[in-house]
RORODREN-51041 format. One record per residue (C-alpha): residue in three letters; z, x, y. Coordinates in steps of 0.2 Angstrom, whole numbers, plus 5000, padded with zeros to 4 digits. Example, Ala and Ser with C-alpha at 12.3 -4.5 7.8 and 13.67 -1.06 7.14 Angstrom:
ALA503950624978 SER503650684995 
% end
This chain:
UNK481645725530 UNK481145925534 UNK481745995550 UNK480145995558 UNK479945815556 UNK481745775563 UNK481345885578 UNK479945785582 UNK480645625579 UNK482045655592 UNK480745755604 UNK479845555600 UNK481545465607 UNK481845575620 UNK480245565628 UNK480345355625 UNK482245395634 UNK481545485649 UNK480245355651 UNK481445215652 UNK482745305664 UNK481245335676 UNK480745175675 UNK482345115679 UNK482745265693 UNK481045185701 UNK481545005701 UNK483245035709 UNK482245175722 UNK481045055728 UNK482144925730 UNK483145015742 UNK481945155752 UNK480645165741 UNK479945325733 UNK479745265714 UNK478245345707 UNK478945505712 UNK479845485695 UNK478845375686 UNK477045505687 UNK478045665682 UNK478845565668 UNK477345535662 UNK476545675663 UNK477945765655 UNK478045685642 UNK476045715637 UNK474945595645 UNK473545655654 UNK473745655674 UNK472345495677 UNK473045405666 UNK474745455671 UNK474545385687 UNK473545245682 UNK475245175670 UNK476245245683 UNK475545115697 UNK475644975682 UNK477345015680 UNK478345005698 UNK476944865702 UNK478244715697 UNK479244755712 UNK477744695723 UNK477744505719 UNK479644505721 UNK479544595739 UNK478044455745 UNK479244325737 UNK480744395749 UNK479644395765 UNK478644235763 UNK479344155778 UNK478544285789 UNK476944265779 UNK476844085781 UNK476844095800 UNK475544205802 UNK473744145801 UNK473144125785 UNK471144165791 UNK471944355794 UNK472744355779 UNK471444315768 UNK470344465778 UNK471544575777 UNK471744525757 UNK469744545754 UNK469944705765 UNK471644765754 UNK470744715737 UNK469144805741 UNK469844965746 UNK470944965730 UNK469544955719 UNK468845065729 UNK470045205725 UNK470345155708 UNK468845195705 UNK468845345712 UNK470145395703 UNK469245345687 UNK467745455690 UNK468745605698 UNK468645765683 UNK470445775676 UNK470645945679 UNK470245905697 UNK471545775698 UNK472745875689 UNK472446035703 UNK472845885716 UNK474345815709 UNK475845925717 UNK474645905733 UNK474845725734 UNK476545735729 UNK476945845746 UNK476045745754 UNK476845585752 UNK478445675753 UNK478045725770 UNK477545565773 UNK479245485766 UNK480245595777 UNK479345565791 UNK479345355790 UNK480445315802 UNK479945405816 UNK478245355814 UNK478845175814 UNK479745235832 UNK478345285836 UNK477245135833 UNK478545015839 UNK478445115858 UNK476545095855 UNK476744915851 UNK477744855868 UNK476444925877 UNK475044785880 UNK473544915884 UNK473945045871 UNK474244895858 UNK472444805862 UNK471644975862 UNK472245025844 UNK472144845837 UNK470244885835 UNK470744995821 UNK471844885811 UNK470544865797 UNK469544995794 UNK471345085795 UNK471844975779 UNK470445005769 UNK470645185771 UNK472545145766 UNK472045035753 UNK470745145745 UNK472145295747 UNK473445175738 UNK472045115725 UNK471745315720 UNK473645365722 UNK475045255724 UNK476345375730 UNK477045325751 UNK475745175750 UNK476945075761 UNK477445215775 UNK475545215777 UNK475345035779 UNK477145025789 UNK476345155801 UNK474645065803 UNK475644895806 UNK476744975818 UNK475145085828 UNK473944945830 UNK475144825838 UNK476244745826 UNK478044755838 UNK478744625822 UNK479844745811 UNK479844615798 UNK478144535800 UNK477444715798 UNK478644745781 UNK477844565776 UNK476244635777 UNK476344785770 UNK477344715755 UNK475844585754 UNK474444705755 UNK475044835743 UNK475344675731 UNK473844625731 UNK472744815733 UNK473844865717 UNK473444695706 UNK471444745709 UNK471744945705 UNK472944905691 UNK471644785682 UNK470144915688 UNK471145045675 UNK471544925663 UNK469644885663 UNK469245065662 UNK470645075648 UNK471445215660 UNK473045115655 UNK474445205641 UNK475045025635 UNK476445075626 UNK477245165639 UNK476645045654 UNK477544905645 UNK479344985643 UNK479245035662 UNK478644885668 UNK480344815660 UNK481444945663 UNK480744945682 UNK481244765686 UNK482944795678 UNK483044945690 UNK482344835705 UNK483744665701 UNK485144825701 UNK484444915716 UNK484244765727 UNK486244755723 UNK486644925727 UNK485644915742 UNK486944815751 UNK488144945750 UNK487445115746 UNK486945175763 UNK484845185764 UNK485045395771 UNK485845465756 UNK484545365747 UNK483245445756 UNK483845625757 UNK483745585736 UNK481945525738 UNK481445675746 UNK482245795736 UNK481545735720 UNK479845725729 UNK480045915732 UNK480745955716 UNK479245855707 UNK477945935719 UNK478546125716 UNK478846095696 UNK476546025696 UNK476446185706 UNK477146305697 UNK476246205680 UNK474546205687 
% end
């Protein structure tokens, strides 16, 4: 073997290694604060797949953990009407189609130019979770602001939905928010929900880019492993590794991610 061919075959296996360990870094993130596809997309994208599709495996990847979070709150979800619930699932599934398909028809070069955007964005939004779930719990004890904002609660998760459907990145702040805002004062019926509708708006986006063939099989299928591993690990951390220092974590690597697409693009 030359020393060109050994230098790619151990640039191969790193790549494979990084992919694996940000996989894994997502499950245990998202089973504690959340934040996973701030590791999974640059991964990707580091390692030479194109941005769209990128994020489409990206959103295949950390979307295991969803079924497990609807298994963990299906008490709150069975007492809730099951009339709303199949709206809000039409509502959740359309908008992510919706943005799936947006993504798919977005020029890459105009995805990748939005990339480190998105990435600050959702960083933003990470760090500013719980005070706008503060915020929409004041709002929810108050009768007349609460009836007034509920109005809103649907066309505000198709606008969520078709966000999460193009890019999945603070998906459930968004949907924590808009619980919270439009009258939802139940901190766990709102997590139940959010958990539910990003379930079931990432199952129709996901099959929209496998579909499309948007999807980097190989890769998709090591992360989707590799992320449940993280997610059974971090659900065992997360009962003694205190939530803030996995935040600040979040939001560091958020920024780091964000700044290293900007100074690329």
């Amino acid at each position: 073997m030359s020393g060109g061919d050994a230098t790619t075959l151990w640039l191969a296996w790193g790549n494979w290694a990084l992919l694996a360990a940000a996989a894994f870094g997502a499950g245990v993130l998202n089973a504690i604060a959340g934040g996973g596809s701030f590791l999974t997309l640059p991964a990707l994208v580091f390692t030479g797949v194109p941005p769209i599709a990128a994020n489409a495996t990206s959103a295949l990847a950390v979307s295991p953990g969803y079924l497990g979070s609807v298994w963990g709150f299906r008490a709150e979800l069975g007492a809730l009407d099951r009339g709303l619930l199949k709206r809000e699932a039409l509502v959740a599934a359309v908008g992510g189609v919706c943005g799936a398909l947006l993504l798919l028809v977005t020029p890459a070069k105009v995805f990748a130019g939005l990339v480190p955007w998105l990435l600050l964005f959702a960083t933003v939004l990470f760090a500013l979770g719980p005070r706008l779930a503060q915020l929409g719990r004041r709002v929810g004890q108050d009768g007349a602001e609460s009836t007034a904002m509920a109005r809103w609660r649907m066309p505000g998760l198709m606008l969520v939905s078709v966000y999460g459907g193009y890019f999945n990145g603070g998906l459930g702040i968004l949907l924590m928010a808009l619980y919270t805002l439009t009258g939802e004062s139940r901190i766990h019926t709102a997590n139940a929900l959010k958990n539910y509708n990003s379930f079931v708006l990432s199952l129709l986006s996901v099959v929209a880019f496998a579909v499309a063939g948007a999807i980097v099989w190989p890769q998709a299928v090591l992360m989707m492993a590799c992320a449940t591993v993280g997610g059974v690990t971090g659900a065992r951390l997360a009962k003694w590794m205190p939530v803030a220092w996995v935040r600040s974590l979040v939001i560091g690597i958020g920024l780091l991610m964000a700044v290293l697409f900007f100074l690329k693009s």
